[in-house]
C-alpha positions, 0 to 999 in steps of 0.5 A, a space after each residue: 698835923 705832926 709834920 713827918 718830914 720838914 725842911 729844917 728842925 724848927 725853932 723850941 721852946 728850949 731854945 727862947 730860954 738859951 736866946 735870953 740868956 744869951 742876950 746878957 752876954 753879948 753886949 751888942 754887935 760891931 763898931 761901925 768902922 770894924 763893921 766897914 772894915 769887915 764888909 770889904 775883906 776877902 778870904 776864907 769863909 764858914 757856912 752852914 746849911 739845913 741837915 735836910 737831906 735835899 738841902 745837905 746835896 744842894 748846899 754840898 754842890 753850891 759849894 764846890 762850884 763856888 770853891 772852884 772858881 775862887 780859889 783864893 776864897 774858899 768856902 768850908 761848909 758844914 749842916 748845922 751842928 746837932 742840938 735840940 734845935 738849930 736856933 738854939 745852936 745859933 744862938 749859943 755860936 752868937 755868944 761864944 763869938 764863933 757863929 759860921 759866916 752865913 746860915 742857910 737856914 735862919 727861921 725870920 721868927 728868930 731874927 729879931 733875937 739874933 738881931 738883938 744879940 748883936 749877931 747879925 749883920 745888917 746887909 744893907 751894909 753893902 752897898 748894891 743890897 737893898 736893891 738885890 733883894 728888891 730885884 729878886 724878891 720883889 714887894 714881899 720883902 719888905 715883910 723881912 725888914 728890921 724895925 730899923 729899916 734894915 735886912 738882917 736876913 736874906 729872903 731864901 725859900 718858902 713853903 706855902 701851906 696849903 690845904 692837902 685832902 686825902 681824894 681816897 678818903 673824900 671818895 668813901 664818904 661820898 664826896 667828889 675827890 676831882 672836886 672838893 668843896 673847899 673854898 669857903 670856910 664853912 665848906 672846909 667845916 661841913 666837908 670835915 663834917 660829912 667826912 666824919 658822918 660818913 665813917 670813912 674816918 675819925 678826925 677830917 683834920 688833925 693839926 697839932 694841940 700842942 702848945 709850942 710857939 709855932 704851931 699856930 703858924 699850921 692852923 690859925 696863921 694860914 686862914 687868918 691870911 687868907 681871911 684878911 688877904 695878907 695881914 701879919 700878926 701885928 702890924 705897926 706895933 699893934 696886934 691886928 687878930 683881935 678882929 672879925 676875920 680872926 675871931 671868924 677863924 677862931 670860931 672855925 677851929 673851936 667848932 672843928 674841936 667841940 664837933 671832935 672833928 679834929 682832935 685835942 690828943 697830939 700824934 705821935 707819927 703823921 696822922 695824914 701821911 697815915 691815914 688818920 685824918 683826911 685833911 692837914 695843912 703843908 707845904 711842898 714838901 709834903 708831895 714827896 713826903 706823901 709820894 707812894 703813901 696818900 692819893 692826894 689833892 691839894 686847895 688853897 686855904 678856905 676864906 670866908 667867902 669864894 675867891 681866886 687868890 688867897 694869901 697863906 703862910 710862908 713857912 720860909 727859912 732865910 740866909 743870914 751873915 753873922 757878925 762874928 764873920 771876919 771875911 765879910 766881903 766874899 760871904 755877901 759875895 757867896 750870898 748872892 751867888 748862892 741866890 742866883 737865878 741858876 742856884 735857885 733853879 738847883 734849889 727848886 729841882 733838888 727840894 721842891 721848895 719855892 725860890 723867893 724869887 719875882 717870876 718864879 713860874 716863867 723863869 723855871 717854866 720847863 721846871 713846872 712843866 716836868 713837875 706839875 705838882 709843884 706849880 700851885 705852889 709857884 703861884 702861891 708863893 707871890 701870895 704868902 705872909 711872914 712873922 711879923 719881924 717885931 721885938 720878943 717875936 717868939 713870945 708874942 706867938 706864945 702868948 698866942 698859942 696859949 690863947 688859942 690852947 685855953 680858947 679854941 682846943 678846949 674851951 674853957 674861956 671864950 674866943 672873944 675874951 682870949 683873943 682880946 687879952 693875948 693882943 693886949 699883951 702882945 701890944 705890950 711885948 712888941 712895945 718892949 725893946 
């Protein structure tokens, strides 16, 4: 599926290119004793947040109340500036040296090239850090920790990637919209099946063929989770797919195509949203994107066998500090107050998104109770796995998508074999500094 309305212009292709180049001409980040020196100043700071419309009027407001009560240390924010994407953006302010203070915005697939760069600043720096993300996020953290240990980004908001159907669609080909048969994988193939059977439509599913870096994270990457109850990508320098629970996955979705009950052309618009497809894989800010639009019902994603609590896709975007930042003291300073339990509850209430926040569902109770949509994903959120915060992150998914492009969309080499040759050389990627 072509996602109509997202949260944040996402990372491309063009993007990866900038970043190396970027690479050779940044020679590395602050010494330490500018680095300390920075951490304690107070003053004047820059941010810029997401060009979401939601995400502009919470970004406006969390700003002027900051600005209000300390008047000695403004804050000047502004969206990202415009660009092909807002990493490729970044990316370009790191090397010019004039990257904004804080970005309530930065993709974690991007942060190791950042980190890299020397653009980012190690929060750890601070010496109540550690203990403040651990407080408010809980064990998922510790998914955004560099290789060195450290947190170069602060754990913001997410949005779990669950299974949303068309109940319209399932009720003219016969199925019971109140209660779809989805939680097993092969339930999820023979629904797609009898969907398509029926004629009540022509694709059960419709994620994107195309072959940017990301988009195995809205097809493969969730029903790897689920399969594998939380499992990254790679873990400890090594690529962890080239399993049974991946090879399962990836034989699901090559049926899905050989079947023709997803499609191998891409979109150009919302096949969901539209009615062209009676399934697609979103996070919450489907619901209002899909408000007026789609009867839908939404299920955790299909494991391979029944279960209560499955693991999905994050699809977070986090707040990061820029090395270029000057008054470093007061931006760890907004950063928190910017992620406090009260902005997180604006947050919640303007977008929809989900606070990475421990107690989610308790702390904004009368928020669920006012908003019952939104409380699946509440609950899911404590479930959900991240990129792998690895060296070449972005290549190591392309090296992925490419294999499951020549493998799964259209067959022309065998499952085994391309999940085998893109985990060897992503072991090779990862392996690289």
């Amino acid at each position: 599926m072509k996602r109509a309305i997202t949260p944040a212009r996402i990372l491309t292709a063009a993007a990866v290119t900038l970043l190396g180049a970027s690479l050779a001409a940044c020679g590395g980040g602050s010494s330490s004793s500018a680095q300390t020196s920075a951490a304690a100043a107070k003053g004047p700071i820059k941010i810029w947040y997401s060009n979401n419309a939601a995400e502009v009027k919470w970004g406006k407001e969390m700003v002027s109340a900051w600005n209000a009560a300390h008047p000695d240390q403004q804050v000047e924010g502004q969206e990202i500036p415009a660009g092909k994407s807002s990493e490729e953006v970044i990316g370009a302010a790191i090397s010019a040296g004039n990257a904004p203070c804080l970005v309530f915005n930065t993709a974690p697939a991007a942060v190791p090239q950042f980190q890299k760069q020397g653009g980012l600043v190690p929060l750890d720096s601070f010496p109540d850090a550690a203990q403040y993300i651990k407080d408010r996020t809980g064990a998922l953290a510790d998914q955004y920790k560099s290789s060195d240990g450290k947190f170069y980004q602060m754990p913001w908001k997410s949005n779990p990637v669950v299974l949303f159907y068309n109940k319209d669609l399932f009720k003219k080909a016969g199925l019971d919209p109140d209660h779809p048969q989805l939680g097993t994988q092969q339930q999820f193939l023979d629904t797609a099946r009898t969907l398509v059977k029926s004629g009540a439509v022509k694709t059960a599913v419709w994620p994107s063929p195309s072959s940017d870096f990301y988009q195995p994270w809205f097809d493969f990457y969730p029903f790897y989770a689920a399969a594998t109850g939380g499992q990254q990508l790679v873990k400890d320098g090594k690529a962890t797919f080239d399993n049974d629970q991946g090879k399962q996955v990836a034989t699901l979705f090559r049926t899905l195509y050989q079947e023709n009950l997803a499609s191998k052309e891409t979109y150009q618009g919302d096949s969901f949203g539209e009615g062209k497809s009676a399934m697609a894989l979103a996070g919450p800010w489907a619901i209002d994107a899909y408000k007026g639009k789609v009867n839908w019902g939404a299920v955790p994603i299909p494991a391979p066998q029944q279960q209560d609590k499955v693991s999905t896709f994050s699809d977070a975007k986090n707040v990061a500090m820029y090395s270029a930042c000057k008054n470093q003291g007061t931006a760890w300073d907004v950063m928190k107050f910017a992620t406090s339990q009260d902005e997180d509850g604006k947050l919640l209430q303007g977008t929809g998104q989900m606070p990475m926040r421990q107690g989610l569902t308790s702390t904004y109770s009368d928020y669920f109770a006012k908003n019952p949509a939104y409380q699946q994903f509440a609950d899911q959120a404590s479930r959900t796995v991240e990129v792998p915060n690895v060296s070449n992150s972005v290549q190591v998914w392309q090296t992925f998508r490419d294999a499951w492009s020549k493998s799964v969309i259209f067959g022309s080499q065998g499952v085994d074999d391309a999940l085998k040759g893109a985990a060897d050389k992503i072991n090779q990627l990862v392996g690289q500094k």
